[in-house]
C-alpha positions as CSV (number, residue, x, y, z in Angstrom):
1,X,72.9,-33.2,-15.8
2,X,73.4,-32.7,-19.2
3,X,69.9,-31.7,-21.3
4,X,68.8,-34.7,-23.8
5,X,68.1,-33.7,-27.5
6,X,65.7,-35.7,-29.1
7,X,64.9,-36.1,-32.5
8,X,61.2,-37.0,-32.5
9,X,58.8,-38.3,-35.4
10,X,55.1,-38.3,-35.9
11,X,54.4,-40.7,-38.9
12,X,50.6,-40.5,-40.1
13,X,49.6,-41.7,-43.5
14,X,49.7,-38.5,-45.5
15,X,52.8,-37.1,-43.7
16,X,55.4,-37.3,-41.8
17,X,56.0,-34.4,-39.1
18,X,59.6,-33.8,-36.9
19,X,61.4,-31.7,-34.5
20,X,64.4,-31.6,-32.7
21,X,63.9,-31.2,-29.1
22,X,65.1,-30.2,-26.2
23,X,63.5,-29.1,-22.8
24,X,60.2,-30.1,-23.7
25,X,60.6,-27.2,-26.8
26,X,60.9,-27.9,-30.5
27,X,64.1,-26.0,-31.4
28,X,63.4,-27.0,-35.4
29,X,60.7,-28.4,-36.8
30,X,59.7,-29.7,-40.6
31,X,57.6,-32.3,-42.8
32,X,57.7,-34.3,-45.1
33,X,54.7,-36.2,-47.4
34,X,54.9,-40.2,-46.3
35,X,54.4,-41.8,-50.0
36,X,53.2,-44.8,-48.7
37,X,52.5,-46.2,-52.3
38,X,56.4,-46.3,-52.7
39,X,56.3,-48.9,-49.7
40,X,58.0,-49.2,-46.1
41,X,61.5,-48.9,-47.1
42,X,61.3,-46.4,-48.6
43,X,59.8,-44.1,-45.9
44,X,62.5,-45.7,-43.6
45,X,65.1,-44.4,-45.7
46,X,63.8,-41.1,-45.7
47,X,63.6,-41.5,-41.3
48,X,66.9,-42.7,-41.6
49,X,68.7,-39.9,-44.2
50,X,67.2,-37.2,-41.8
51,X,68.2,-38.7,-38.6
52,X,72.3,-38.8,-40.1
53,X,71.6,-35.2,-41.1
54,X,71.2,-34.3,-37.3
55,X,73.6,-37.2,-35.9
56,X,75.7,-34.7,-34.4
57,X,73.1,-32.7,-32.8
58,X,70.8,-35.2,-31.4
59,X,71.2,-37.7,-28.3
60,X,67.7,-40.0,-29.1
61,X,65.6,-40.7,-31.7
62,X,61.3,-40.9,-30.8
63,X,59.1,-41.9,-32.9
64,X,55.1,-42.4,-33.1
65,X,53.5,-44.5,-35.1
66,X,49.5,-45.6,-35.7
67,X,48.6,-48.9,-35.4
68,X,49.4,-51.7,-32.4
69,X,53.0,-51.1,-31.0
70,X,55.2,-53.4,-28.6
71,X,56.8,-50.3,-26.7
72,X,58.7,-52.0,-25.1
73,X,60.8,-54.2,-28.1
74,X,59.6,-51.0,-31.1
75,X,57.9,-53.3,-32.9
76,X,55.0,-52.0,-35.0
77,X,51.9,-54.1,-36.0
78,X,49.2,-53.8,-38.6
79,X,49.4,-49.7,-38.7
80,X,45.6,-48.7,-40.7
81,X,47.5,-46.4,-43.2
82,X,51.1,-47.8,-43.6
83,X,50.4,-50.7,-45.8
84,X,53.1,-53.8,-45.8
85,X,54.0,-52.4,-41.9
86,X,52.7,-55.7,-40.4
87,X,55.7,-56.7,-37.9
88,X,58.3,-54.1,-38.6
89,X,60.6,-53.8,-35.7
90,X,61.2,-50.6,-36.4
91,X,63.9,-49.7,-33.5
92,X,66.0,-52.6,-34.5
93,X,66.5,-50.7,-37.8
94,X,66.7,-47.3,-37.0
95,X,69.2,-47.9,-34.2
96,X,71.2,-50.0,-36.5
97,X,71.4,-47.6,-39.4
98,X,72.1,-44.6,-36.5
99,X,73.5,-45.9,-33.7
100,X,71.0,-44.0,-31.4
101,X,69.0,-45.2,-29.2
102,X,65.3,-45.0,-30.4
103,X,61.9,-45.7,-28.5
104,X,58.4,-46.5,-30.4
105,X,55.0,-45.6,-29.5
106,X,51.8,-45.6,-30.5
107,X,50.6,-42.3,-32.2
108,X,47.3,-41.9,-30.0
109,X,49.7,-42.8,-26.6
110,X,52.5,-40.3,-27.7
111,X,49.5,-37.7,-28.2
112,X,48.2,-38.6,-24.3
113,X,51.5,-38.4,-23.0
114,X,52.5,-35.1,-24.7
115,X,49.1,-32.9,-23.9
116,X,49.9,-34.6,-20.0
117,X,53.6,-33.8,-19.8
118,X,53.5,-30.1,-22.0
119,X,49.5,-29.5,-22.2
120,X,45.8,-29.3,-21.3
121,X,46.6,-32.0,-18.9
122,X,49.2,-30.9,-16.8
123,X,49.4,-32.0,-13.4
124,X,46.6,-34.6,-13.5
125,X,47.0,-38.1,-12.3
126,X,44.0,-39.7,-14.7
127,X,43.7,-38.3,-17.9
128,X,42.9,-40.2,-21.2
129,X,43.4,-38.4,-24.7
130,X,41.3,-38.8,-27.8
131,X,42.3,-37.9,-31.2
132,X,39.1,-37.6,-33.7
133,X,40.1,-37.6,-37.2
134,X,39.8,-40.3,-40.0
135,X,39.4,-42.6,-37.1
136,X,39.6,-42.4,-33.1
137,X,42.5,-43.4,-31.2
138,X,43.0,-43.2,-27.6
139,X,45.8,-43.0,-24.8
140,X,45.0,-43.7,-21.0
141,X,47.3,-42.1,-18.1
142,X,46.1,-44.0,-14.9
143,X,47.5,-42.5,-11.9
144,X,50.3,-40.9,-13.4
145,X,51.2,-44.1,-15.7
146,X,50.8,-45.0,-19.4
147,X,47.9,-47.7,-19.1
148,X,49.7,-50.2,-22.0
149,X,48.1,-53.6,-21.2
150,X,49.3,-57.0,-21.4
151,X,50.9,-57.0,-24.9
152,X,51.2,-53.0,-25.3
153,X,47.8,-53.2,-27.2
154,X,45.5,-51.3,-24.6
155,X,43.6,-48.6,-25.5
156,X,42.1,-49.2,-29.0
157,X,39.0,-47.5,-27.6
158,X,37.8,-46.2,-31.5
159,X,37.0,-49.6,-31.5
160,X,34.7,-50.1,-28.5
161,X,31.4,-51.0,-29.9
162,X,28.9,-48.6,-29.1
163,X,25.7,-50.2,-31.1
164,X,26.1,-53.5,-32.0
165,X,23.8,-52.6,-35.0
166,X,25.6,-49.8,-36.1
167,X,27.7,-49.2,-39.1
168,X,30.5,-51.5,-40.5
169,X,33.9,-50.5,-39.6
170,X,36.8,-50.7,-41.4
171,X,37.8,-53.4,-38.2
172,X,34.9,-55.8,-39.4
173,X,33.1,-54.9,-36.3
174,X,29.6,-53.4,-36.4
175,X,28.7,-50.4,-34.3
176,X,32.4,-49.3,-33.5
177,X,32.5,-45.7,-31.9
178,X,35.0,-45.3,-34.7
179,X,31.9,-45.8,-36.9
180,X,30.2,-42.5,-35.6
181,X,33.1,-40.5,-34.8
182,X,35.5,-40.9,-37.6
183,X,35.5,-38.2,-40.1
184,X,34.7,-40.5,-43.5
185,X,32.0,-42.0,-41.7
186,X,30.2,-38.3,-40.4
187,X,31.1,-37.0,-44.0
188,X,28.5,-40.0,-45.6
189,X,26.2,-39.6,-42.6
190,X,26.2,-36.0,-43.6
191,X,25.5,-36.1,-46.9
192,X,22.7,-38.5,-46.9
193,X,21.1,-35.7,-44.2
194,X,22.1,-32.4,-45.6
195,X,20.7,-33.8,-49.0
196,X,17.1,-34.0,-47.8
197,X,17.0,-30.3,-47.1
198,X,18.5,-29.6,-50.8
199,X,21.8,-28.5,-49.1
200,X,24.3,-30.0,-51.7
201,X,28.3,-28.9,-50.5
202,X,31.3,-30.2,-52.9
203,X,32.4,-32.0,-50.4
204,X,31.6,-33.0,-46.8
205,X,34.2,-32.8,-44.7
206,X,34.2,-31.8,-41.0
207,X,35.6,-28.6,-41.9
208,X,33.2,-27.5,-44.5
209,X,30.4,-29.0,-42.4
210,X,32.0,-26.6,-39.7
211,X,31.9,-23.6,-41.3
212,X,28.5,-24.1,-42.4
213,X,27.4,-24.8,-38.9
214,X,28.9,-21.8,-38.1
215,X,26.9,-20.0,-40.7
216,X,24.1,-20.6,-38.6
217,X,23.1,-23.7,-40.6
218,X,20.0,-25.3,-38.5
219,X,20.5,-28.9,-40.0
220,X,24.5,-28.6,-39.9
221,X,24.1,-28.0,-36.2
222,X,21.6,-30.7,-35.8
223,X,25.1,-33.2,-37.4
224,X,27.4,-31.3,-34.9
225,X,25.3,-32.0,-31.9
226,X,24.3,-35.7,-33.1
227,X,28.4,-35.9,-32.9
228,X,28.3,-35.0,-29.8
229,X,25.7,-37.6,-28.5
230,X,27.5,-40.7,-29.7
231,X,31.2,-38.8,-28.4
232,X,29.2,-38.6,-25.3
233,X,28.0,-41.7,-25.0
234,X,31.8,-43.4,-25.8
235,X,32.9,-40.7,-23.0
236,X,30.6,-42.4,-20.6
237,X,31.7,-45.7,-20.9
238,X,35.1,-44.4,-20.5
239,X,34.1,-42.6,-17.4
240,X,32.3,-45.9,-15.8
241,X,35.8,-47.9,-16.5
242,X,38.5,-45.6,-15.8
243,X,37.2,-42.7,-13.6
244,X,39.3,-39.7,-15.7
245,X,39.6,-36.0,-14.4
246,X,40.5,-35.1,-18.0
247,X,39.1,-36.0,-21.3
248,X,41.6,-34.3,-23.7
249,X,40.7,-33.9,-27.3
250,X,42.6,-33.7,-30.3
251,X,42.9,-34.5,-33.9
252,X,41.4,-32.3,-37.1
253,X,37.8,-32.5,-36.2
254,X,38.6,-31.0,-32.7
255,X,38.3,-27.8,-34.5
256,X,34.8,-28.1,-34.2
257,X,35.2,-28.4,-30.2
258,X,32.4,-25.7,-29.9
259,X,29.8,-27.3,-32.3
260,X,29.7,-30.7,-30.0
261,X,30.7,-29.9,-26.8
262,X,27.9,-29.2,-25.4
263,X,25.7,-32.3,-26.6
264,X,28.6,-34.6,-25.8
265,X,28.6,-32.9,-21.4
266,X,24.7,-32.8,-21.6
267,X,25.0,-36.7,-22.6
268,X,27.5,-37.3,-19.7
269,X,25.6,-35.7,-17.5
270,X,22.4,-37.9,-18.2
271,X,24.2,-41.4,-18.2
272,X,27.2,-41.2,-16.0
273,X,26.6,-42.2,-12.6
274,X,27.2,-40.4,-9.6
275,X,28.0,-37.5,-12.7
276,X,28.1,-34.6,-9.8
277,X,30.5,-36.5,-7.6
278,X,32.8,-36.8,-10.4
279,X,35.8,-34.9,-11.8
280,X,35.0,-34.6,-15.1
281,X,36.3,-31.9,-17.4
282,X,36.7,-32.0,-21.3
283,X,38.9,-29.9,-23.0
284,X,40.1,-29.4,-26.1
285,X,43.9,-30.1,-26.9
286,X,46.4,-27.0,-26.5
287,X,49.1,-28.1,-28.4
288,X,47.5,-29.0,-31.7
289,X,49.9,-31.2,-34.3
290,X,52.7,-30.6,-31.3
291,X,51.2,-33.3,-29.0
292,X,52.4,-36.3,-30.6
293,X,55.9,-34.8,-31.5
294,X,56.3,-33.7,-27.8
295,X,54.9,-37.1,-26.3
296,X,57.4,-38.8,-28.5
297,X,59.8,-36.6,-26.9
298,X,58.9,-37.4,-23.6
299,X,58.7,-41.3,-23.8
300,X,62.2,-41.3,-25.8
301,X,63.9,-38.7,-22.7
302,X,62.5,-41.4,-20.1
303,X,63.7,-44.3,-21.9
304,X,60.1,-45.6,-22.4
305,X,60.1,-46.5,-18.8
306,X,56.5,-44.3,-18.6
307,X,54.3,-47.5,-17.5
């Protein structure tokens, strides 16, 4: 059986990463910035120029994409940082301009299925992903399926509310886990914090509040392990509703895995029932910015029949 080569997307709102694959390996791989001020057409011109560069050398085209995706049709739906994507049937056009066949996914699925296929979660039945960056998306694999939902919208869990008192999202919603968790968010919380003890950075983003942690910062740590308390207490309302062997975690502010880890399994521990008869493991991601590419990759090679 002849070997598919894919050419897989992963479209974020600062940049656009691909690779060529085959085998489950990325034979090239490049980027590309997304200009989203220069509007959708013209970033699916650029997908499109760079698939007819590789025509010849390709067999599929996968692409993942943020926001709420019909997997089934590729149709993409209100994506946080593509403005004017609301409704773009997205493999309708490629496949038109291309004449390959192309499958959409969500971003946060493509990560799931690529860390479960290629990564950390190899050979597990149950296994959801979380990516933590500027916000907090989520893929479920339940029982060796991509959990999708009744309109392909399952799985927004950023947006489960975790204290209805909480902070405003960008959703509307108060108390999102997204609220906590993603990076703009921590960065204010941070500041306000680090202020009081007359630590003033020139910015506050994870990674600087990392390194400082790492510097043996007390208050820093006291922010990294306040992290992991509300990541802990999202991860046990995960746990109570899906029963996961594998929590895998990804995105930039998993480079802090060490700094939170610990807070977010001692949280577990305390509110998840029956938390010794479980199979609970969290790890970190092993493929980095590969998951999403190689997830994409997987769903296009099975024809999107992963569900």
């Amino acid at each position: 059986m002849k070997l598919k080569r894919i050419l897989s997307f992963d479209i974020g709102g600062t940049n656009v990463k691909y690779g060529v694959v085959e085998d489950g390996k990325i034979l090239e791989r490049g980027s590309f910035p997304t200009v989203v001020d220069k509007g959708k057409d013209f970033l699916i011109s650029r997908l499109v120029e760079l698939a007819r560069e590789k025509i010849d050398r390709i067999d599929e085209i996968g692409l993942a994409v943020a926001g709420l995706v019909d997997h089934e049709k590729g149709i993409v739906y209100e994506p946080p940082n593509l403005p004017g994507w609301n409704y773009v049937p997205i493999k309708e056009i490629i496949e038109s301009k291309t004449e390959k066949p192309t499958f959409v996914l969500n971003d946060a699925n493509a990560f799931v299925l690529g860390e479960w296929q290629f990564g950390i979660g190899r050979k597990v039945s149950n296994v959801i992903g979380i990516t933590l960056g500027t916000g907090v998306g989520g893929g479920i694999i339940a029982h060796g399926k991509l959990l999708l939902g009744g309109v392909h919208f399952a799985a927004e869990i950023g947006h489960m509310v975790i204290d209805p008192s909480g902070p405003v999202c960008n959703c509307g919603q108060r108390g999102c886990w997204e609220a906590f968790l993603g990076s703009a968010y921590f960065s204010q919380r941070a500041k306000v914090f680090l202020q009081k003890y007359g630590i003033v950075l020139k910015e506050y983003s994870p990674k600087e509040l990392s390194e400082l942690a790492k510097q043996g910062s007390e208050p820093a740590k006291l922010l990294w392990e306040e992290f992991g308390y509300f990541l802990g207490i999202g991860l046990t309302n995960l746990t109570h509703i899906f029963d996961p062997e594998v929590f895998v975690i990804g995105g930039g502010v998993s480079n802090a895995f060490e700094l939170f880890i610990e807070s977010a399994t001692n949280t577990m521990k305390e509110r998840v029932m029956g938390y010794a008869k479980r199979r609970i493991e969290i790890r970190k991601s092993s493929l980095g910015d590969d998951s999403a590419l190689l997830g994409a990759y997987y769903f296009a090679h099975e024809e999107g029949k992963v569900w």
